[in-house]
C-alpha positions in Angstrom: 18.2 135.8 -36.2 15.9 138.5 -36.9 13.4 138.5 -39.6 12.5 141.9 -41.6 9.7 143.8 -40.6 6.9 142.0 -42.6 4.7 145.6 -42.4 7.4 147.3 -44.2 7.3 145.3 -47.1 3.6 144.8 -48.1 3.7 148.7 -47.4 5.9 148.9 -50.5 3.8 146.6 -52.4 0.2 147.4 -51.8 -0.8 150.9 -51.6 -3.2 151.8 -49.2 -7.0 152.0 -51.0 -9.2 154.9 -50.6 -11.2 153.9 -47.8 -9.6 154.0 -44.5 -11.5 150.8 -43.6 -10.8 148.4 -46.0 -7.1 149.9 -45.9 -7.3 148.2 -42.3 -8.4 145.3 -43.3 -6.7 144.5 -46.1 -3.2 145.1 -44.0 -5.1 142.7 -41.7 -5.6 139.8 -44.4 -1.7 141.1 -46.0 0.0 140.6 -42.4 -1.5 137.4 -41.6 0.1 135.5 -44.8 3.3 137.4 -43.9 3.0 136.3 -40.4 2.2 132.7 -41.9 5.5 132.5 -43.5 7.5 133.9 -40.5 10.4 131.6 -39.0 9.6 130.4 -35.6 12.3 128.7 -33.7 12.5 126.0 -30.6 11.9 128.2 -27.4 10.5 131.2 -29.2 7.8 133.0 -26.8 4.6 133.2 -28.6 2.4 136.0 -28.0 -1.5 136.4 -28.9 -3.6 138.6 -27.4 -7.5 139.1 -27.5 -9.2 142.7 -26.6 -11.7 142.6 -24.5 -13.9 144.4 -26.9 -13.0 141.7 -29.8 -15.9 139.8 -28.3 -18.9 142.6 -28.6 -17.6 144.3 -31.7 -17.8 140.2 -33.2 -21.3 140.3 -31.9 -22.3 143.6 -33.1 -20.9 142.4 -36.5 -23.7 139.9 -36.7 -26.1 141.9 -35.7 -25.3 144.0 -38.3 -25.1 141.1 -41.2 -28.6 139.5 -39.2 -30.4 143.1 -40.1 -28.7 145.0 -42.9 -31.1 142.9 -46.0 -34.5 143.4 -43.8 -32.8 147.6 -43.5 -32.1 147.7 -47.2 -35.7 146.2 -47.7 -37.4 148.3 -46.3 -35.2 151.4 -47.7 -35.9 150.2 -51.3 -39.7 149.6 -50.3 -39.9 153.1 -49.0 -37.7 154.6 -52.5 -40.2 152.8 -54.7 -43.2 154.0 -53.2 
């Protein structure tokens, strides 16, 4: 039995937003609940795959959330000066 394409319907329910980003992630967060309510049935193949650069763009990320309130310090210092 095949299930619907879950993509297809929160396409028609959730317009992609402005920003081509958090269009991205949003689809991300919207197919994960679909995907949590997909049938799985004895001897279905499972498939998950990790990219090899899921690992630095995770570390870049906190790098990122580390620095960005000592950045926006010192921006706001140098704006008020």
């Amino acid at each position: 039995m095949l299930a619907p394409n879950p993509s297809q319907h929160l396409e028609s329910e959730f317009p992609p937003l402005g920003n081509p980003l958090s269009t991205i992630q949003t689809y991300r967060i919207l197919l994960y609940f679909a995907a949590e309510r997909f049938p799985v049935e004895d001897k279905d193949i499972i498939y998950v795959a990790n990219a090899d650069l899921d690992e630095m763009q995770k570390f870049f990320g906190l790098i990122g959330t580390l620095t960005a309130p000592a950045i926006t310090g010192v921006v706001v210092r140098n704006a008020t000066q």
